[in-house]
LOKE-297047 format. One line per 10 residues: number of its first residue (from 1); their letters; for each residue x, y, z of N, C-alpha, C, O, CB. Coordinates in steps of 0.05 Angstrom, whole numbers, plus 5000, padded with zeros to 4 digits. Glycine has a CB too. Example, Ala and Ser with C-alpha at 12.3 -4.5 7.8 and 13.67 -1.06 7.14 Angstrom:
% LOKE-297047
1	as	5264/4886/5156/5246/4910/5156/5264/4934/5156/5285/4934/5169/5226/4911/5181 | 5257/4955/5142/5273/4979/5143/5258/5001/5157/5268/5023/5161/5282/4988/5114
END
This chain:
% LOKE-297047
1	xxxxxxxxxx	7258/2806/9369/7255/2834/9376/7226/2841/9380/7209/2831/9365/7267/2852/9354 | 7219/2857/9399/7201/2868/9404/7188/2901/9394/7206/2917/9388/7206/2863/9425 | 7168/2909/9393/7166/2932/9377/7141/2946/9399/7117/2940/9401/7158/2925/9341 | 7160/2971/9419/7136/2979/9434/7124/3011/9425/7139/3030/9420/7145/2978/9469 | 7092/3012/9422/7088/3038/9407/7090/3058/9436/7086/3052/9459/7052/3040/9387 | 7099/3090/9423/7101/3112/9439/7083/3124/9434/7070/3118/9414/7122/3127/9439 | 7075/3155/9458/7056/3171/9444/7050/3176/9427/7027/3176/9420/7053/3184/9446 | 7073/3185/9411/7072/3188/9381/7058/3170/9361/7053/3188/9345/7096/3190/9372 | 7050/3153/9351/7053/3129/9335/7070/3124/9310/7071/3103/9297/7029/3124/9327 | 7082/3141/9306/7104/3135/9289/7140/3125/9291/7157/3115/9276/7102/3157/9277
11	xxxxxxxxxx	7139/3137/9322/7160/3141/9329/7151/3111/9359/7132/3108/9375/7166/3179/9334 | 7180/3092/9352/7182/3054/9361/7203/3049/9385/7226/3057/9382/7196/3031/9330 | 7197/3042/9398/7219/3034/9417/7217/3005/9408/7196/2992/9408/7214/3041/9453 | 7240/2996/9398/7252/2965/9401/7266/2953/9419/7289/2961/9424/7265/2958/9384 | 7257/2930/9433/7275/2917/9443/7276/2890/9438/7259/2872/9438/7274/2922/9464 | 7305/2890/9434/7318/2860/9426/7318/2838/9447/7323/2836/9471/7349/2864/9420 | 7309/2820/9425/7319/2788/9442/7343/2782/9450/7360/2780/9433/7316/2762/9426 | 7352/2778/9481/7375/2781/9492/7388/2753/9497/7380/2742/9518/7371/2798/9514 | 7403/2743/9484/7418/2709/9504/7436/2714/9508/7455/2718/9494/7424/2679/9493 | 7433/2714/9538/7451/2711/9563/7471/2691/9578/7457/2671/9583/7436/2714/9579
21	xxxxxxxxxx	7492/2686/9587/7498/2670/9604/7527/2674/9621/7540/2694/9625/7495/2647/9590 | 7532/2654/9628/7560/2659/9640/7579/2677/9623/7592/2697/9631/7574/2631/9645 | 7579/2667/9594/7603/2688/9590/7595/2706/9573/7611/2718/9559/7629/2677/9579 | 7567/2712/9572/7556/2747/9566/7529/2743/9544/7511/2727/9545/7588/2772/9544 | 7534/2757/9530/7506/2754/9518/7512/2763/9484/7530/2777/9475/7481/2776/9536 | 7492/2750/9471/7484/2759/9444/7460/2766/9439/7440/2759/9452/7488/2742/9427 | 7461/2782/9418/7431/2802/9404/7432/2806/9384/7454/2810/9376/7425/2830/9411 | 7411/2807/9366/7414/2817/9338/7405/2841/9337/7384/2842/9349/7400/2802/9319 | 7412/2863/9329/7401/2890/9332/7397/2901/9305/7387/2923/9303/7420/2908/9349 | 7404/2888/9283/7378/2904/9261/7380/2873/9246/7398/2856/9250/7387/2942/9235
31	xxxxxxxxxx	7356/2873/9228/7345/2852/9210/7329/2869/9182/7306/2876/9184/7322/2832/9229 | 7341/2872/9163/7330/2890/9147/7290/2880/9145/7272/2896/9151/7352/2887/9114 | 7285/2849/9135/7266/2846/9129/7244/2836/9164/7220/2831/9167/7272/2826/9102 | 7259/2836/9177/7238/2843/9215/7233/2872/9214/7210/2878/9216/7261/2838/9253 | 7257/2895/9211/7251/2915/9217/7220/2923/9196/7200/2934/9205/7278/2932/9216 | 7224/2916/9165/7211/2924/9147/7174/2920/9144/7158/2933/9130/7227/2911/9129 | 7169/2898/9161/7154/2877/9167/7144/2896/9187/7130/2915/9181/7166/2847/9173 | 7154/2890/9218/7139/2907/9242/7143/2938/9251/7136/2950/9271/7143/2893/9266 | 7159/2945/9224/7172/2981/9233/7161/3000/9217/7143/3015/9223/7206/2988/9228 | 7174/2999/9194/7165/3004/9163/7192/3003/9153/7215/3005/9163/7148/3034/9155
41	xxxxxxxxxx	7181/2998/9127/7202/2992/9099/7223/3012/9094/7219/3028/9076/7186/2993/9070 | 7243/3014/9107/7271/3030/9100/7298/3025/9089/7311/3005/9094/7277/3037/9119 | 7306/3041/9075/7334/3031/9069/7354/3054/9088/7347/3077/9090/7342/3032/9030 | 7378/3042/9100/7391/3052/9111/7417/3054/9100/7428/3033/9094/7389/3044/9131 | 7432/3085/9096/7454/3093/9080/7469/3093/9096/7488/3080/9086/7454/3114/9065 | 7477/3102/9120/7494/3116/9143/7497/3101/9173/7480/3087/9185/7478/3144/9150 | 7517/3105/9178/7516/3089/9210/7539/3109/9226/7562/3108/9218/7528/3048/9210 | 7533/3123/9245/7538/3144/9265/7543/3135/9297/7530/3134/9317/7512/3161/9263 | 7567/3132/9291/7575/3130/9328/7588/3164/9341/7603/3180/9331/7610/3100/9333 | 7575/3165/9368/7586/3187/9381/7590/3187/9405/7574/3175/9420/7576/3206/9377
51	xxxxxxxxxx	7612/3201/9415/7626/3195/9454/7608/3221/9462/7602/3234/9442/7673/3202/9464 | 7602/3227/9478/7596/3237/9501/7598/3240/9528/7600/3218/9540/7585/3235/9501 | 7599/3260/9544/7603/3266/9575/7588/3270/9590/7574/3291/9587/7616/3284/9582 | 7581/3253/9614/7567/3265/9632/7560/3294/9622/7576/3310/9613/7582/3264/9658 | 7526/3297/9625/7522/3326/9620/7518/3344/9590/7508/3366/9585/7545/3334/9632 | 7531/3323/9571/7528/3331/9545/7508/3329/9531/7500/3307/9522/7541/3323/9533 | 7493/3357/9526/7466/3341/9506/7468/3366/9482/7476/3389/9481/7424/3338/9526 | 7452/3340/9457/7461/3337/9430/7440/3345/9425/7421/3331/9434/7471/3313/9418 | 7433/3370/9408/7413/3365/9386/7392/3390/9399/7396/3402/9420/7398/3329/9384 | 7379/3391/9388/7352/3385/9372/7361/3384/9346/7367/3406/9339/7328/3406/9374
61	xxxxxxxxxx	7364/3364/9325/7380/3367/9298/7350/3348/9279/7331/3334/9287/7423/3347/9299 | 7358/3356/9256/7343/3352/9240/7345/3367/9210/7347/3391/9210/7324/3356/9254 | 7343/3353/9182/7354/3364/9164/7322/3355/9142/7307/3336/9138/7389/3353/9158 | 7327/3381/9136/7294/3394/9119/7305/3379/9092/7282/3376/9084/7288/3441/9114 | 7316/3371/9079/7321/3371/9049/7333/3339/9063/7336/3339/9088/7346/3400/9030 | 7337/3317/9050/7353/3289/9051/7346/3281/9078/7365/3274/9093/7387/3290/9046 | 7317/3281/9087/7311/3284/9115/7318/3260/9117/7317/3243/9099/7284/3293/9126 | 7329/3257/9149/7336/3232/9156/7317/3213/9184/7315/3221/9207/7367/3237/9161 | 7304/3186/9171/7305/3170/9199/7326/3166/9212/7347/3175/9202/7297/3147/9198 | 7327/3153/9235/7344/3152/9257/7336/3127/9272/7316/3127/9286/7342/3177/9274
71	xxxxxxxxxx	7353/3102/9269/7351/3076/9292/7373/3083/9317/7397/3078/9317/7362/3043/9276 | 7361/3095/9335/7388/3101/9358/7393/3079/9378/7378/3059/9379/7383/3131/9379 | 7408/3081/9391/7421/3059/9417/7448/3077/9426/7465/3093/9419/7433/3020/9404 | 7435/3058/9452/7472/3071/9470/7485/3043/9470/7470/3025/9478/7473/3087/9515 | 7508/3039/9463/7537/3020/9465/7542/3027/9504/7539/3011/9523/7574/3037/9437 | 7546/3046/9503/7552/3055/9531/7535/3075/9547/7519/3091/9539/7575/3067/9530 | 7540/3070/9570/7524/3089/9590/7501/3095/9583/7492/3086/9562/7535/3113/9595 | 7483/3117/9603/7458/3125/9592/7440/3148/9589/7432/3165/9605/7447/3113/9599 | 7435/3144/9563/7425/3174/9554/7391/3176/9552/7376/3157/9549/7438/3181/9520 | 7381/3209/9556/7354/3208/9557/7356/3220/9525/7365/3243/9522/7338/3226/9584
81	xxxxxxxxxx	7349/3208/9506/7348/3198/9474/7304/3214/9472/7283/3206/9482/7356/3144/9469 | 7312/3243/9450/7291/3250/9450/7281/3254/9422/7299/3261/9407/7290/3268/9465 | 7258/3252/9411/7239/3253/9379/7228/3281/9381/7226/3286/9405/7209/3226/9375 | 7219/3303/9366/7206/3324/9367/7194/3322/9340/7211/3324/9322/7221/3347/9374 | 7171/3318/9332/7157/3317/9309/7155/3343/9294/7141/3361/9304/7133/3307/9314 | 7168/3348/9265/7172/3371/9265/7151/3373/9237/7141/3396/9234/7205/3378/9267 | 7146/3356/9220/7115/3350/9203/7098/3365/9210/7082/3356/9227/7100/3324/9208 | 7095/3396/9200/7076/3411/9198/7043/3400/9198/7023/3405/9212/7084/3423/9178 | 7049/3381/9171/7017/3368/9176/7010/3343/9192/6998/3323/9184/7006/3361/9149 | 7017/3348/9212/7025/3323/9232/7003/3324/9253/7002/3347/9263/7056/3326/9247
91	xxxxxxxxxx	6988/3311/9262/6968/3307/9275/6989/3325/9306/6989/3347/9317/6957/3269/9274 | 7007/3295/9306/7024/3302/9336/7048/3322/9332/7069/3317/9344/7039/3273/9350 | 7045/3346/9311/7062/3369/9298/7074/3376/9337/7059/3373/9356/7037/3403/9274 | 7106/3386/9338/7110/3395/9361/7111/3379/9389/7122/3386/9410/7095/3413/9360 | 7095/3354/9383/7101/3343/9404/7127/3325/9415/7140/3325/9394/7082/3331/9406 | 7141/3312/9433/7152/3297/9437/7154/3274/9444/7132/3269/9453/7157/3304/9441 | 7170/3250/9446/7178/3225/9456/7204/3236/9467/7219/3251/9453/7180/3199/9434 | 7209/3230/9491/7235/3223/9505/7235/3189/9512/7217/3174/9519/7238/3243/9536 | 7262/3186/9508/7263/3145/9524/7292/3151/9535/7308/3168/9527/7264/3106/9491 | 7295/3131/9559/7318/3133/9568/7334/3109/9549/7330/3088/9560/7317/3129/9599
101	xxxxxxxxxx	7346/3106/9533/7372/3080/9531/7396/3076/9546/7411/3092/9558/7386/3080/9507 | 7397/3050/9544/7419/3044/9557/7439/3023/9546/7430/3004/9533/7411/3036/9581 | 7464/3025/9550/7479/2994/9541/7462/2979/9553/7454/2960/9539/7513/2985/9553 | 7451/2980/9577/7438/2958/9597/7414/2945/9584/7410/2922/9578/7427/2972/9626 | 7395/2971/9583/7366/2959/9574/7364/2953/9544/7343/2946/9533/7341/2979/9581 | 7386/2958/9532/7393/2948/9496/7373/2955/9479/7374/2945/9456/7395/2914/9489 | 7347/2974/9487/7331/2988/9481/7348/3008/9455/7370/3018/9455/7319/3000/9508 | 7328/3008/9435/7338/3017/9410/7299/3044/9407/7279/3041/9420/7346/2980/9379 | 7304/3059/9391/7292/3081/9382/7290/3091/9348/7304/3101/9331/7306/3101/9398 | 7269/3083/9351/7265/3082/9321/7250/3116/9315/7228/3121/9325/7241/3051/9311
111	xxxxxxxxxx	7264/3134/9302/7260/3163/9292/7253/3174/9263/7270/3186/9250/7283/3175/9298 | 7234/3169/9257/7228/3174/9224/7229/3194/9223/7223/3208/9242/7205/3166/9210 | 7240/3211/9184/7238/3221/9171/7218/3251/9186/7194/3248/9193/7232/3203/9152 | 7229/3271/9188/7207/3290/9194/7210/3303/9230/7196/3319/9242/7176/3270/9189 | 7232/3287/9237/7230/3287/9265/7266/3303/9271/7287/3296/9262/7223/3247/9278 | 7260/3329/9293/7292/3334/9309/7282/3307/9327/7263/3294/9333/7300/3372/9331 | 7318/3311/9331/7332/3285/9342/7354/3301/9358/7367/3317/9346/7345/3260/9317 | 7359/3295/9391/7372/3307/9409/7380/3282/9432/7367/3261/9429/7354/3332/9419 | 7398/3283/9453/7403/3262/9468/7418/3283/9489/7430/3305/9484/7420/3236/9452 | 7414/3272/9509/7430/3277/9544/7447/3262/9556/7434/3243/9564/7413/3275/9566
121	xxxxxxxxxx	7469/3260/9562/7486/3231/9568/7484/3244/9596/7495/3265/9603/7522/3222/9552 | 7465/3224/9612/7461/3207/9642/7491/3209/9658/7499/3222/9678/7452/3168/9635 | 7504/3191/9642/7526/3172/9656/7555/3186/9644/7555/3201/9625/7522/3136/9646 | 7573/3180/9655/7599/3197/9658/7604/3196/9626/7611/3216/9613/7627/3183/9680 | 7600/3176/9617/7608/3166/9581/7586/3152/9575/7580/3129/9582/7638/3143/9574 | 7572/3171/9559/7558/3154/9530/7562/3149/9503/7570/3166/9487/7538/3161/9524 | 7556/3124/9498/7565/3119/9471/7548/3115/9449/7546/3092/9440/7581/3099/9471 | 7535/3135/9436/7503/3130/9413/7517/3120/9390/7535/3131/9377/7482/3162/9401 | 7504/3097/9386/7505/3088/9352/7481/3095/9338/7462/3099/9353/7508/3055/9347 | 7472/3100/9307/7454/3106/9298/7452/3114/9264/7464/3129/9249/7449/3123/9316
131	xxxxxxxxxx	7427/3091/9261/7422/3085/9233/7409/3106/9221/7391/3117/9234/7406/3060/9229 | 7416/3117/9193/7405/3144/9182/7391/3122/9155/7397/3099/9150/7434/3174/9173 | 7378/3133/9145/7365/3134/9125/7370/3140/9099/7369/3128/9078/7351/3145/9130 | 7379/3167/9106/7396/3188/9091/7418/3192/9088/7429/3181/9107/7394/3207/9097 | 7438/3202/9072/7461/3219/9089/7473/3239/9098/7475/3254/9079/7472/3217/9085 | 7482/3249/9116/7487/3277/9131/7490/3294/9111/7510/3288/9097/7513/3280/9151 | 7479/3314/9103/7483/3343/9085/7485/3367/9103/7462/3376/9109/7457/3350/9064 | 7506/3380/9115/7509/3395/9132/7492/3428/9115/7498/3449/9126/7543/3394/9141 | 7477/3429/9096/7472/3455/9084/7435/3452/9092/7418/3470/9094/7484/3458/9044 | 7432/3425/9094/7408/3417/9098/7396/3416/9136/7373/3414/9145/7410/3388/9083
141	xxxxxxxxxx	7419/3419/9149/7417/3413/9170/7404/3439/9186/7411/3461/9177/7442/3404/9178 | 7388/3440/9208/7368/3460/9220/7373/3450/9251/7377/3426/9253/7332/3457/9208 | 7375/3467/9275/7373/3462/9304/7350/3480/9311/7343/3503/9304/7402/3468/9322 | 7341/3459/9329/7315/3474/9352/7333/3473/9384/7348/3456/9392/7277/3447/9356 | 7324/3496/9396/7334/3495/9427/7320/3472/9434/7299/3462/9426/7326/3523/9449 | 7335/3465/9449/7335/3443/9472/7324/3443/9490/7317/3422/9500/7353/3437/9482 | 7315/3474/9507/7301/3489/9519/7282/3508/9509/7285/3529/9521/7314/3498/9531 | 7267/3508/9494/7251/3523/9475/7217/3519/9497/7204/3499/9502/7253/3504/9436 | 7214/3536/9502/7188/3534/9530/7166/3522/9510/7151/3504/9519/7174/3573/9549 | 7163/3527/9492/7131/3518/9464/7139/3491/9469/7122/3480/9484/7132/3528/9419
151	xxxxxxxxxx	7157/3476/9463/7156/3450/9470/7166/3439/9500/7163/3415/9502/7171/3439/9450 | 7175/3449/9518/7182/3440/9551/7184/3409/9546/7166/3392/9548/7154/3448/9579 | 7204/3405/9539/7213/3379/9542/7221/3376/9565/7231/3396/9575/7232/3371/9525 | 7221/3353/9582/7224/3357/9610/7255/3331/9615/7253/3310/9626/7189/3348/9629 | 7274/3340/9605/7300/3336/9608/7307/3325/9631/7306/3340/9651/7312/3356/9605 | 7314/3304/9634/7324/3303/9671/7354/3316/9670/7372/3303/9660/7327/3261/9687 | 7359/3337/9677/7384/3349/9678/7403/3349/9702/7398/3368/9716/7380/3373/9672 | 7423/3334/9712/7432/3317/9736/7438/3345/9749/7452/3363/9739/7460/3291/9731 | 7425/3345/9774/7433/3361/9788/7419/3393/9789/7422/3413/9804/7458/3358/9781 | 7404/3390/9768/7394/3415/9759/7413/3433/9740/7405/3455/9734/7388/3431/9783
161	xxxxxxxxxx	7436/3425/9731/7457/3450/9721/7447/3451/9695/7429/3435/9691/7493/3444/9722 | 7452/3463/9679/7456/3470/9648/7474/3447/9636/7495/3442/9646/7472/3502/9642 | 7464/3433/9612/7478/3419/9601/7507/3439/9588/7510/3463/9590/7459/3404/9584 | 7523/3421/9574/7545/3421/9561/7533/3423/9536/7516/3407/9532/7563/3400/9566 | 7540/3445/9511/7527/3448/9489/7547/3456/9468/7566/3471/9473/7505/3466/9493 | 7544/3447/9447/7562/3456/9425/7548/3488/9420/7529/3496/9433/7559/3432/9395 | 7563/3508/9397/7555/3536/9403/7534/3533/9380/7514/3547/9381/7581/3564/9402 | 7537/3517/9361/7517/3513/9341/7488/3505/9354/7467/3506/9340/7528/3492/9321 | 7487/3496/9380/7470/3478/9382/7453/3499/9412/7433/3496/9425/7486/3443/9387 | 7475/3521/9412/7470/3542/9442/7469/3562/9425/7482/3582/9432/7495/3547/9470
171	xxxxxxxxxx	7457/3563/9401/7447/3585/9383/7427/3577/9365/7423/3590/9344/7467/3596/9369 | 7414/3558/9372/7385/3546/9353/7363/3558/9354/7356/3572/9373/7374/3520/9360 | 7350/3554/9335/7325/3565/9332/7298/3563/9349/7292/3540/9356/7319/3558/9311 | 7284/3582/9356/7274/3569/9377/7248/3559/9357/7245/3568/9335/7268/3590/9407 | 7231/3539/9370/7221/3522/9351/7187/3532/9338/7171/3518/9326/7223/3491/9367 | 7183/3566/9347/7163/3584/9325/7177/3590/9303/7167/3585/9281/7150/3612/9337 | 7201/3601/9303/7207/3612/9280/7225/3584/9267/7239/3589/9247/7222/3644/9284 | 7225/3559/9277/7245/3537/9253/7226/3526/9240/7205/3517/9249/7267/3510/9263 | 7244/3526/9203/7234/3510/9187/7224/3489/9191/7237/3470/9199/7245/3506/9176 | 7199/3487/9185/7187/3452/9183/7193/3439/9165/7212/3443/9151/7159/3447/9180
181	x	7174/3416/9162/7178/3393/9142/7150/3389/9129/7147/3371/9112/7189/3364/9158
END
């Protein structure tokens, strides 16, 4: 595995060693003591698969209390997979990482502690798997718009339309007045 740094420096794009051949391929996609070594030292409680539709995007999510990292990947199709640093005393406070994943490019996203976490599914069906840190406490849980102009995340949105949004997630906070970390 490979470990490539983003604007951010905290926040990792990995990509795995891939063997290929006639009848398909193998990867290892986590190693507790590789990740610990070139990532940082985590223990992971949780593992999170979710379907998606053409058009569906997830998030800005993020939980203030049992905060959680995040190892993401797509199984399927492809999503534009985004970080928002939400660490008040954060050098890069407010800024973002977007990465595209894919089943294809087997590109994984490493999201620490402190960070909303949101995704766009590209392709007719995406399929995100993803390692928490933590575990989900829905009392702990906080949304930022997805569209919030202070941060202009620049979304590739197919076609120009409005994504598909849960109502929890089409009633978020816009990201002056949400809780930090």
């Amino acid at each position: 595995m490979r470990v490539v740094d983003t604007e951010i420096p905290d926040v990792k794009i990995i990509e795995p060693q891939v063997f290929g051949d006639e009848r398909g391929f193998f990867m290892e996609t986590w190693r507790e003591d590789w990740f610990n070594e070139n990532v940082c030292e985590r223990r992971f409680l949780q593992d999170n698969h979710s379907c998606s539709h053409q058009g569906t995007l997830r998030g800005l999510h993020y939980q203030i209390e049992h905060a959680q990292g995040k190892l993401v990947r797509s199984v399927a199709g492809t999503m534009f997979d985004v970080a928002v640093d939400m660490r008040k005393a954060s050098p890069t406070f407010g800024r973002w990482v977007g990465v595209q994943l894919s089943a294809e490019n087997k590109r994984q996203l490493w999201i620490p502690e402190g960070f909303a976490h949101g995704f766009y599914a590209l392709t007719s069906r995406v399929e995100c798997v993803y390692r928490c840190t933590d575990y989900y406490h829905p009392a702990a849980e906080q949304s930022v718009r997805w569209n919030d102009p202070d941060l202009a995340i620049n979304w590739p949105l197919l076609h120009g339309q409005l994504p598909f949004l849960s109502e929890k997630d089409g009633n978020a906070q816009w990201f002056k007045n949400a809780i930090t970390c």
